[in-house]
C-alpha positions in Angstrom: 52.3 141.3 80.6 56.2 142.0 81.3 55.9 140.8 84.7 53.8 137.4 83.7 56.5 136.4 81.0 59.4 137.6 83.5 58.0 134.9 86.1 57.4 132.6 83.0 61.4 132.6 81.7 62.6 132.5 86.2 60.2 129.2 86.4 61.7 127.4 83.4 65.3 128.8 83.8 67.6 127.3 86.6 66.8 128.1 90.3 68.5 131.8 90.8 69.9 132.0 94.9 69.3 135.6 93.5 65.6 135.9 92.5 62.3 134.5 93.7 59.8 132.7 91.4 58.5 135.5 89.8 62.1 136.4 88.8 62.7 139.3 91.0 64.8 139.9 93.7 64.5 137.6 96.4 62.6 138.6 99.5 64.2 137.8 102.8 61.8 138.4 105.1 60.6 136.0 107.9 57.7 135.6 110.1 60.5 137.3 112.8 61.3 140.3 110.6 57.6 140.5 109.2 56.3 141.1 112.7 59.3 143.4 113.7 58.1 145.7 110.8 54.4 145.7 111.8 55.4 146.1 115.3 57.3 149.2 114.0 54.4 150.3 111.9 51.9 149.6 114.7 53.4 150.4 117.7 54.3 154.5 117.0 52.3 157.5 117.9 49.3 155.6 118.6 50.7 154.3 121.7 51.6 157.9 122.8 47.8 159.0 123.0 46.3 155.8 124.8 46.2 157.1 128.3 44.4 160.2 127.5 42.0 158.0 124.8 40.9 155.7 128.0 40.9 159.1 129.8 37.7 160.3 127.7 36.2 156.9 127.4 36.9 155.3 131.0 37.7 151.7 131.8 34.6 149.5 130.3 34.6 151.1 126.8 38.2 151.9 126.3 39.0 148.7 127.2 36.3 147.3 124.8 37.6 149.4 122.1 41.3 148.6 122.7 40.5 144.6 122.6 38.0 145.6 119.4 39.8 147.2 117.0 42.7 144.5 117.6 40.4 141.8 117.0 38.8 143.6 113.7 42.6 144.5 112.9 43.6 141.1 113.2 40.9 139.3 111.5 40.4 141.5 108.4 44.8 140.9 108.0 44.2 137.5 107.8 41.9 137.8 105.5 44.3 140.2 103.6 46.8 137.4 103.2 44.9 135.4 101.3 44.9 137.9 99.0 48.9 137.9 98.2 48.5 135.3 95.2 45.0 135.5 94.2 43.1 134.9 91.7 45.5 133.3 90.5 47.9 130.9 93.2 51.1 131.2 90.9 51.4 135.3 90.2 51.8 137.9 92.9 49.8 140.5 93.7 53.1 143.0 93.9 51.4 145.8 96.3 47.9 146.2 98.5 46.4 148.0 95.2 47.3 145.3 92.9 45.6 142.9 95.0 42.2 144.9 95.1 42.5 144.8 91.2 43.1 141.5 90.6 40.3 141.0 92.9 37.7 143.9 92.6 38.7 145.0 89.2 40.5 148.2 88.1 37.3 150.3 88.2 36.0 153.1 91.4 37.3 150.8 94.1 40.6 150.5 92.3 40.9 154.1 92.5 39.3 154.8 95.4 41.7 152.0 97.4 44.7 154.2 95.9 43.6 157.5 97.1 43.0 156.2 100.5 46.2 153.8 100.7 48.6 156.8 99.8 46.3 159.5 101.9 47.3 156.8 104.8 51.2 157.0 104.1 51.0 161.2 103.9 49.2 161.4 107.1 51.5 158.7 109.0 54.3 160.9 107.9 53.1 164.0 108.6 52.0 162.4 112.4 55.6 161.1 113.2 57.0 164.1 111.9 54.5 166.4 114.7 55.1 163.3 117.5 58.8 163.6 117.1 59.0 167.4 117.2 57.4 166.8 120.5 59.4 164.5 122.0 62.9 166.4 121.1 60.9 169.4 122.6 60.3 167.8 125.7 63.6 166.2 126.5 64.9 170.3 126.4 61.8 170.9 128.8 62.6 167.9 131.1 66.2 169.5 131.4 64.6 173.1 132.2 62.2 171.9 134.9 65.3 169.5 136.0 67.0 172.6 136.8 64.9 175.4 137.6 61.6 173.6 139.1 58.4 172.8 137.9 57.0 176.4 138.5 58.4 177.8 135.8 56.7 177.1 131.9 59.9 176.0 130.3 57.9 177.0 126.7 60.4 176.3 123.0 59.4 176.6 119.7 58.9 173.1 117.8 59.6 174.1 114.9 63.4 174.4 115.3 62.6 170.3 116.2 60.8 170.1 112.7 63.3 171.1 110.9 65.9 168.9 112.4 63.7 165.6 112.1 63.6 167.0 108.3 66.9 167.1 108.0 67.4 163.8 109.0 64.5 162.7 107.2 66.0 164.4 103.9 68.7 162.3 104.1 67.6 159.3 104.9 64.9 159.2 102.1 68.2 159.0 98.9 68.7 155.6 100.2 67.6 153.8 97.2 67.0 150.2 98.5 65.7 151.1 101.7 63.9 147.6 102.1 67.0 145.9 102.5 68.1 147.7 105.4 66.4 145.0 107.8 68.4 146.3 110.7 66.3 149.4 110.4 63.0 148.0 111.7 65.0 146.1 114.1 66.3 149.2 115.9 62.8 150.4 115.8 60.9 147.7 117.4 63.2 148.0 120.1 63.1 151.6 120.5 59.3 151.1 120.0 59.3 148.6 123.2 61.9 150.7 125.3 59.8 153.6 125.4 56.7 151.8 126.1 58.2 150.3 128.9 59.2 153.3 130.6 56.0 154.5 130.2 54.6 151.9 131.9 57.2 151.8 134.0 56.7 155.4 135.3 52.8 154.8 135.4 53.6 151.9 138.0 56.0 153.9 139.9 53.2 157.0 140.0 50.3 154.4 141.1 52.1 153.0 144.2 53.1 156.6 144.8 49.8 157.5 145.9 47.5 160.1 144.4 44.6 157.7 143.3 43.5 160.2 140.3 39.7 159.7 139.9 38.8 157.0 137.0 35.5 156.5 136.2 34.4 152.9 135.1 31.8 154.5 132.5 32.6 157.6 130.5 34.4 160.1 132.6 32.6 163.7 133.4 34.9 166.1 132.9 34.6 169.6 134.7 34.5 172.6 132.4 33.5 171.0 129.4 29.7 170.6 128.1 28.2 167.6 126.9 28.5 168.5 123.3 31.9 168.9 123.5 32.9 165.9 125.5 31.2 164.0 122.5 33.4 165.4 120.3 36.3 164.4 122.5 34.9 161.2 122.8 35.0 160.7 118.9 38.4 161.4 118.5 39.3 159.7 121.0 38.0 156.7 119.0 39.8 157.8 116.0 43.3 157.9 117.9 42.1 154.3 118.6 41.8 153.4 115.1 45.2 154.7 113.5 47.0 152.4 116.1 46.0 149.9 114.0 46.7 150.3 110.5 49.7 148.2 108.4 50.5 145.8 105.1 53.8 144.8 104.2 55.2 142.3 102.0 59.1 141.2 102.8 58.6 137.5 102.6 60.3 135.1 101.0 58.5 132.6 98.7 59.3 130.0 100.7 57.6 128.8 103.0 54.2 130.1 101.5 53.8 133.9 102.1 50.3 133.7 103.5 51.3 131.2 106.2 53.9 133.3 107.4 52.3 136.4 107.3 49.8 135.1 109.7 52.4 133.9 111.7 53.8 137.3 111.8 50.1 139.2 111.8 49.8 137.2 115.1 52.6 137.3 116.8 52.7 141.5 115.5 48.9 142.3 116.7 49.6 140.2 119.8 52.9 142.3 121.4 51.4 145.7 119.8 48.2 144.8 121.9 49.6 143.6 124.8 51.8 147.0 125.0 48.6 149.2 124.0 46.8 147.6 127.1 49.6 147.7 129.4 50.7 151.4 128.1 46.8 153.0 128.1 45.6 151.0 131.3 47.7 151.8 133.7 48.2 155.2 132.3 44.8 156.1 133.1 45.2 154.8 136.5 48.2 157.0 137.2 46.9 159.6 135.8 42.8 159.5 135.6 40.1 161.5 134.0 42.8 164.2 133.3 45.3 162.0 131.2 47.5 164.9 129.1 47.3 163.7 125.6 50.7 162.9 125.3 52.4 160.8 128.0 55.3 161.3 127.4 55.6 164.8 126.7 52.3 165.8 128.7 54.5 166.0 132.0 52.8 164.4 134.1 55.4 162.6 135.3 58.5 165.3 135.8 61.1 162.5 137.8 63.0 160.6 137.0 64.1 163.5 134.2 66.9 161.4 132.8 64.3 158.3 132.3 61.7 160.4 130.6 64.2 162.1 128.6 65.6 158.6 127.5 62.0 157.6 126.5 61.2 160.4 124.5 64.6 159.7 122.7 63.7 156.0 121.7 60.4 157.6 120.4 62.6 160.2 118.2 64.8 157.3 116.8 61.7 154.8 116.7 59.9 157.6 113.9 63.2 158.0 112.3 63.1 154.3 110.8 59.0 154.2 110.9 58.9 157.6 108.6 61.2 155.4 106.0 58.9 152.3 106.5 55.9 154.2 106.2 57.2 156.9 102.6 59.1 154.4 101.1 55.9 153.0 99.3 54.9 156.0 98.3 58.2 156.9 96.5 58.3 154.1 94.6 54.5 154.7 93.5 55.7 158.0 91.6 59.1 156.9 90.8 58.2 153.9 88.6 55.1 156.0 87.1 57.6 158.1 86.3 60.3 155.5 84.7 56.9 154.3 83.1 56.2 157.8 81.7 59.4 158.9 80.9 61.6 155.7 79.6 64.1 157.7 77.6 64.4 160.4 80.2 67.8 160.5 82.1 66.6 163.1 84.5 64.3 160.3 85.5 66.6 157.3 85.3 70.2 158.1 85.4 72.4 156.7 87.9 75.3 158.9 89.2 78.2 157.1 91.6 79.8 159.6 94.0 82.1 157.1 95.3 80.0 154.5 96.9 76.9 156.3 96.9 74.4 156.4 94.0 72.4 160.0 93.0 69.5 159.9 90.8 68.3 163.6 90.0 64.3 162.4 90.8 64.8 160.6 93.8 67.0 163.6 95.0 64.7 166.1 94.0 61.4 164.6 94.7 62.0 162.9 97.9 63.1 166.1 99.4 60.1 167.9 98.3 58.3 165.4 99.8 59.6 165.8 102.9 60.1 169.7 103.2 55.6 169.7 102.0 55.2 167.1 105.1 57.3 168.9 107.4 55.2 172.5 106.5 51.8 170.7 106.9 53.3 169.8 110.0 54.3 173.8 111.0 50.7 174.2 110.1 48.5 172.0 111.8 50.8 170.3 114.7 47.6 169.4 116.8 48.9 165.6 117.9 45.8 164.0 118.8 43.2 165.5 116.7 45.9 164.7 113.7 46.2 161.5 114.4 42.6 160.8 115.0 41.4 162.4 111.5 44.0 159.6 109.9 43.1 157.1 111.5 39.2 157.7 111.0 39.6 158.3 107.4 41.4 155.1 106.6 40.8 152.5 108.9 37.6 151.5 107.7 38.7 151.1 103.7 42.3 149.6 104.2 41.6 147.6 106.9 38.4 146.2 107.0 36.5 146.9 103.6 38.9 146.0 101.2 40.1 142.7 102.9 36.4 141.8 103.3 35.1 142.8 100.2 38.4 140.8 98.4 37.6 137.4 100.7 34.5 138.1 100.0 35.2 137.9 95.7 38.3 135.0 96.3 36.0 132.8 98.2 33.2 133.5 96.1 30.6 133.6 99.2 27.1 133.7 97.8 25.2 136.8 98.3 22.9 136.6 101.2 24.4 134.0 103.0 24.9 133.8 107.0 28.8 134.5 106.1 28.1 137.4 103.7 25.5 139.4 106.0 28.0 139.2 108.9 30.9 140.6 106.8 28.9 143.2 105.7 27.6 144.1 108.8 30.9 144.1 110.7 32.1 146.5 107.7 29.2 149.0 107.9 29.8 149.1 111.7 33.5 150.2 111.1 32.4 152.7 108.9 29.5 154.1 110.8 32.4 154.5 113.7 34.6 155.7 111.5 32.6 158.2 110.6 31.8 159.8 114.0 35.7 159.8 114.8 36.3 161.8 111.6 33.7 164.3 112.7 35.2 164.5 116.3 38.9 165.1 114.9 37.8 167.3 112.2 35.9 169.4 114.6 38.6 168.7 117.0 41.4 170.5 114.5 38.9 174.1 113.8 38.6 174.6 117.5 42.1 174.2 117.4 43.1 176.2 114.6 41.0 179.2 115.7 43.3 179.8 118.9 46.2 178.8 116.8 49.1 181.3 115.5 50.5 180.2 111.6 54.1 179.0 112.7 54.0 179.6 115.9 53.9 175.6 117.3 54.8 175.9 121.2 55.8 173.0 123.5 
């Protein structure tokens, strides 16, 4: 009710430079910045993991599933953004859950949309916090082979890495308007299209070397391995598939109409993260084959040039830096305004104190850093990149990106039960599920196998 009589007062007051319609801050955002951040949020780990993805599903079906889940991704975000001011054209729907109330109701999918839309922003954390120990690992084992040859293991510790990214992390979470720091997902989108370019870069330069790894147009056999368990590879290889495409932001301005632009910038974002995801998992799997490490980057299977691959892997430690923010941000703000809402009089809760130009608040200080120290020891505990990243995506690509857009077009545009329209979106939603499900099996299984041979702490590059 406080927000309907805020935008109630902004519409009949005087036009504000300062606030939007709804009488809060004004938004900034363009189609230009919008797609810089879902380029940031898209194009991270996921691309890391491509080459060794096609490697377990070979050139017709990895392809298929690249050009697939863009088109689903796309699609179901268009939807989405028909969603920003619905039911009702003149109020915004402030965040992705607000949206499935206004639309679903504030009953089970309420809920369950919440558990799954913060379980999403943990896990992405947690991922770029692993990918990032890995990368700062393997520029100090580029260095090592640099100097005393590829023969030797050149084996460190992550978790010195895990505790620097923390660090950093720590840090940059007290920053209490985040979202304004535009610049941020600027820096990342091109750090995010450096190292992608390297990688394909080296991959080009290791095709015309010679070699010709064996590819295999249908799914690759892979020696030592027995059927059962290149099924389960095959699975989470399809989940590392699905959490490269997973994102919603709101930074638009009111004006021109949100939904327009976010298109716009849905396009133009899916577009370059595909085109990259093609480029980057294609002709990795030509230069390296059937036997694609799961990492390009840090797999070393490219060893020269050292400085190049060292440079890559930085631009993927400075690309997570800002993503991590983008990603936790929401998620701070869920449990800092419940708390403000919970706690009014509390100053523990909402006390500002200035340290010159800086501004402390005891539960952003507190609380932010917790969050970051639990993501960082989840991290320690299971730092298993691709059958991580594959469990998150499986687990909330089919709610967040395809059932809760459909099932909210589905409500706005009232589409009558039964009809050609409604069976299809249906269908297309069970069928993300039902592969959703098989990927969470693989990456589940995936992480036991992995935690059997694993030693608490002991994460080794």
């Amino acid at each position: 009710m406080q927000k309907q009589q805020t935008l109630f007062l902004e519409k009949e007051a005087q036009p504000n430079q300062e606030f939007d319609d709804d009488g809060r801050p004004r938004r900034t955002g363009t189609w230009m910045s919008a797609s810089a951040h879902i380029i940031t949020a898209v194009v991270g780990s996921g691309v890391l993991s491509l080459t060794w993805c096609l490697g377990q599903l070979g050139w017709i079906v990895g392809t298929l599933l690249l050009v697939g889940f863009a088109a689903i991704s796309w699609f179901t975000c268009i939807l989405l953004t028909n969603c920003y001011r619905s039911p009702d054209s003149t109020t915004r729907n402030y965040t992705y859950m607000q949206a499935v109330k206004s639309n679903l109701g504030g009953g089970l999918q309420y809920k369950f949309c919440g558990i799954a839309q913060y379980e999403t922003l943990v896990g992405v954390s947690i991922g770029y916090t692993i990918t990032s120990s890995i990368s700062m690992a393997a520029i100090k084992r580029s260095n090592c082979f640099h100097k005393y040859g590829h023969d030797i293991g050149c084996h460190t510790s992550n978790n010195s890495y895990l505790l620097i990214f923390a660090a950093i992390e720590i840090v940059l979470s007290q920053i209490p308007n985040f979202h304004k720091l535009s610049f941020l997902s600027i820096v990342a989108t091109i750090m995010s299209f450096a190292y992608s370019t390297i990688g394909i870069g080296l991959s080009i330069a290791k095709i015309a070397g010679g070699g010709h790894p064996k590819t295999s147009l249908g799914i690759p056999p892979q020696e030592g391995l027995s059927s059962m368990d290149k099924m389960w590879n095959i699975f989470c290889a399809i989940g590392d598939i699905a959490f490269a495409y997973s994102f919603c932001a709101d930074t638009l301005k009111s004006s021109p109409p949100e939904k327009k632009v976010m298109k716009t910038a849905t396009t133009v974002g899916i577009s370059a993260s595909t085109s990259f995801y093609m480029l980057c998992g294609l002709l990795g799997y030509a230069a390296f084959g059937n036997d694609a490490p799961g990492n390009y980057l840090t797999g070393f299977g490219f060893y020269d040039p050292f400085w190049l691959i060292d440079v890559g892997n930085l631009c993927v430690v400075i690309h997570l830096l800002g993503a991590y923010q983008v990603v936790v941000q929401p998620f701070f703000a869920f449990v800092e305004n419940w708390s403000r809402i919970k706690w009014p009089e509390s100053e523990f809760v909402n006390k500002e104190y200035s340290i010159g130009e800086f501004r402390i608040n005891l539960l952003r200080l507190i609380w932010r850093s917790t969050y970051v120290i639990l993501a960082t020891l989840v991290a320690m505990i299971f730092p298993f990149f691709n059958a991580f990243l594959a469990l998150i995506g499986s687990t909330t690509f089919w709610p967040l990106t395809v059932y809760f857009p459909i099932e909210m077009y589905i409500s706005q545009a009232k589409i009558p039960r039964n009809s050609f329209t409604w069976i299809w979106l249906k269908a297309l939603s069970l069928v993300c599920l039902l592969v959703s499900l098989l990927a969470a099996a693989g990456s589940i299984r995936g992480l036991v196998v992995s935690v059997q041979t694993f030693e608490l702490f002991r994460s080794v590059s």
